[in-house]
C-alpha positions as a LaTeX table, in Angstrom:
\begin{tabular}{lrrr}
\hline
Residue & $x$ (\AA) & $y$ (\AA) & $z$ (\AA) \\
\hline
Unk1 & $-2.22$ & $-8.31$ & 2.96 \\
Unk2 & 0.69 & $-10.24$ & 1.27 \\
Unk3 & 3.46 & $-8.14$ & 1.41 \\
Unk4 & 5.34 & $-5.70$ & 3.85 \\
Unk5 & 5.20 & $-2.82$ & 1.54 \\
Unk6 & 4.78 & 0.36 & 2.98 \\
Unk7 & 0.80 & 1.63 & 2.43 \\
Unk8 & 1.56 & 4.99 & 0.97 \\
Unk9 & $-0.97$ & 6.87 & 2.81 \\
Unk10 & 0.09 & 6.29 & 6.33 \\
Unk11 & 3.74 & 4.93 & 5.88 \\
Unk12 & 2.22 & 1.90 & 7.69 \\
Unk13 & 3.52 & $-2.11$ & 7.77 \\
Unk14 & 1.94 & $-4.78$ & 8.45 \\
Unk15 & 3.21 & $-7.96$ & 8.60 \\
Unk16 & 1.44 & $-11.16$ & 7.49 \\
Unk17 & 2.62 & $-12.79$ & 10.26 \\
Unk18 & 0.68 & $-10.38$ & 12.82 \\
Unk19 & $-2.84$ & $-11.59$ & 11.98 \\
Unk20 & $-1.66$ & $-15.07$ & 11.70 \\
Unk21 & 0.14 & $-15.32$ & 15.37 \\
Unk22 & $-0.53$ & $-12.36$ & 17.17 \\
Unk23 & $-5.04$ & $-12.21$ & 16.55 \\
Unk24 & $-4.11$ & $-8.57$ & 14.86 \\
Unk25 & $-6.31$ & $-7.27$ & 12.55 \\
Unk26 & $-7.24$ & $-3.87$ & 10.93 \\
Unk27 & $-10.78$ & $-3.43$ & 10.09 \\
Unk28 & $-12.84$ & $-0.66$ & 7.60 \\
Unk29 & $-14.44$ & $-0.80$ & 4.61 \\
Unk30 & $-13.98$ & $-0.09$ & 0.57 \\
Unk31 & $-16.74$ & 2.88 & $-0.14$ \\
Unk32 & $-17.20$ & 2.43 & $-3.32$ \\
Unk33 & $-18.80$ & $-1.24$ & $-3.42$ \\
Unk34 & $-20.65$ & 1.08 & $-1.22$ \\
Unk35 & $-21.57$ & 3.80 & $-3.24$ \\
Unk36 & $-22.45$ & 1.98 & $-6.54$ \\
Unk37 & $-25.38$ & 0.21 & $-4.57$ \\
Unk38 & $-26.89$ & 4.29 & $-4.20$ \\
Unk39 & $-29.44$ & 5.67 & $-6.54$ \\
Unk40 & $-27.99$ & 8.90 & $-8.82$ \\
Unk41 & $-30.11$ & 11.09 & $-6.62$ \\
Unk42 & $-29.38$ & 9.32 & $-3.29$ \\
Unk43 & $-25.32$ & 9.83 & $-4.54$ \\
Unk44 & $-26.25$ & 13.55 & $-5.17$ \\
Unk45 & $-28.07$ & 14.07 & $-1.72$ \\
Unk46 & $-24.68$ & 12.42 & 0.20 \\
Unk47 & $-22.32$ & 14.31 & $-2.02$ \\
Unk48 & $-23.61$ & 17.64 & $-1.34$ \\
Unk49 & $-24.54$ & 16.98 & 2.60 \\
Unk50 & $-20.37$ & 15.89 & 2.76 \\
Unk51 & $-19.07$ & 18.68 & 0.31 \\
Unk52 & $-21.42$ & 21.31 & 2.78 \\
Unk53 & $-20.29$ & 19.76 & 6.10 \\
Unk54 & $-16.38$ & 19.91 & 4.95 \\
Unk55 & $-16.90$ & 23.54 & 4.22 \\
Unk56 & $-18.47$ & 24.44 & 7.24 \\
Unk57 & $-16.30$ & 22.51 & 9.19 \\
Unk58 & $-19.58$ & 20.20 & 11.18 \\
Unk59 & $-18.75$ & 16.82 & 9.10 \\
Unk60 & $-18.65$ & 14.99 & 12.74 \\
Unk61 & $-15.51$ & 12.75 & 13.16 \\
Unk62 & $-15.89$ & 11.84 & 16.80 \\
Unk63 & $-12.57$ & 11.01 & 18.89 \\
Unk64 & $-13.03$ & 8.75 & 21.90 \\
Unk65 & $-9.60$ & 8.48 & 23.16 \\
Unk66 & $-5.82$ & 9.20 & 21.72 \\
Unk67 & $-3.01$ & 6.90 & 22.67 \\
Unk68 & 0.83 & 7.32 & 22.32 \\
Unk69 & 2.00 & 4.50 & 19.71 \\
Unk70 & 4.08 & 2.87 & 22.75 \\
Unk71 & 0.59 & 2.34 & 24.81 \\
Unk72 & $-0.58$ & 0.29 & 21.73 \\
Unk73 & $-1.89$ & $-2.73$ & 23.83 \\
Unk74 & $-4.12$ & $-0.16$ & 25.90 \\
Unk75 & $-5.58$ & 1.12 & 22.54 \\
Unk76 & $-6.34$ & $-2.00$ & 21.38 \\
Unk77 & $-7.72$ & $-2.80$ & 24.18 \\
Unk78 & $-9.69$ & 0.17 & 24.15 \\
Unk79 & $-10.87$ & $-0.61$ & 20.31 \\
Unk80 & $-12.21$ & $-4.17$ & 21.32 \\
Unk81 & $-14.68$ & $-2.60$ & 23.95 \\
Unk82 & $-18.55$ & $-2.70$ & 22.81 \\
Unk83 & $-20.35$ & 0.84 & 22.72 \\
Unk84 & $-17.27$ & 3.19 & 21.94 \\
Unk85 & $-18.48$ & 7.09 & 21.13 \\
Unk86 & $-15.51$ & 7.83 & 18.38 \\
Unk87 & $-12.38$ & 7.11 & 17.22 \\
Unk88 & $-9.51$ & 5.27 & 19.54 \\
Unk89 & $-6.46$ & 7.34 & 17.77 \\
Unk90 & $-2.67$ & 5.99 & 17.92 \\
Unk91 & $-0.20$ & 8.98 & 17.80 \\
Unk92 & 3.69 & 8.94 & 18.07 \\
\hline
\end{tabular}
C-alpha cells in the first residue's frame, strides 16, 4: 500500500512505514484470480453451497480468540502461532 488513505470498508490505515520498520504485515487473498481458475459448473456448485449456508446460517467462520485493539501485540502474537482453529479478532 502507497498511501494512508482510509480503506473504506473498515475505516482502516496503514502506514507504509509499518511494514518497512515495524515487520507489520496484513495478509489474505483477491478471490477472484481465484474464481476465474473454476470450471462454470465447479463456480455453480460453490455458489449455491455459499448462497445455502448464508441462508441457513452454517457457512462456518470459526473465531479462535478476540482481542481489545489496545492488546494488539498479544493478537499478533497470537496470529503468528502455527495450528490456529479460527479467526484471532481485534475489537475496540
Amino acid at each position: 500500500m502507497s498511501s494512508t488513505a482510509p480503506c473504506p470498508a473498515a475505516h482502516f490505515r496503514f502506514p507504509p512505514r509499518l511494514p518497512l520498520f515495524h515487520a507489520v504485515s496484513i495478509g489474505g487473498f483477491w478471490l477472484p484470480q481465484h474464481m476465474e481458475k473454476l470450471s462454470a459448473q465447479a463456480l455453480r456448485e460453490l455458489t449455491s453451497t455459499v448462497t445455502r449456508q448464508l441462508a441457513d446460517h452454517t457457512l462456518p467462520t470459526p473465531v479462535e480468540a478476540h482481542y481489545d485493539l489496545a492488546d494488539v501485540h498479544r493478537a499478533l502474537a497470537h496470529h503468528a502461532r502455527s495450528n490456529r482453529s479460527g479467526k484471532i479478532v481485534l475489537t475496540g
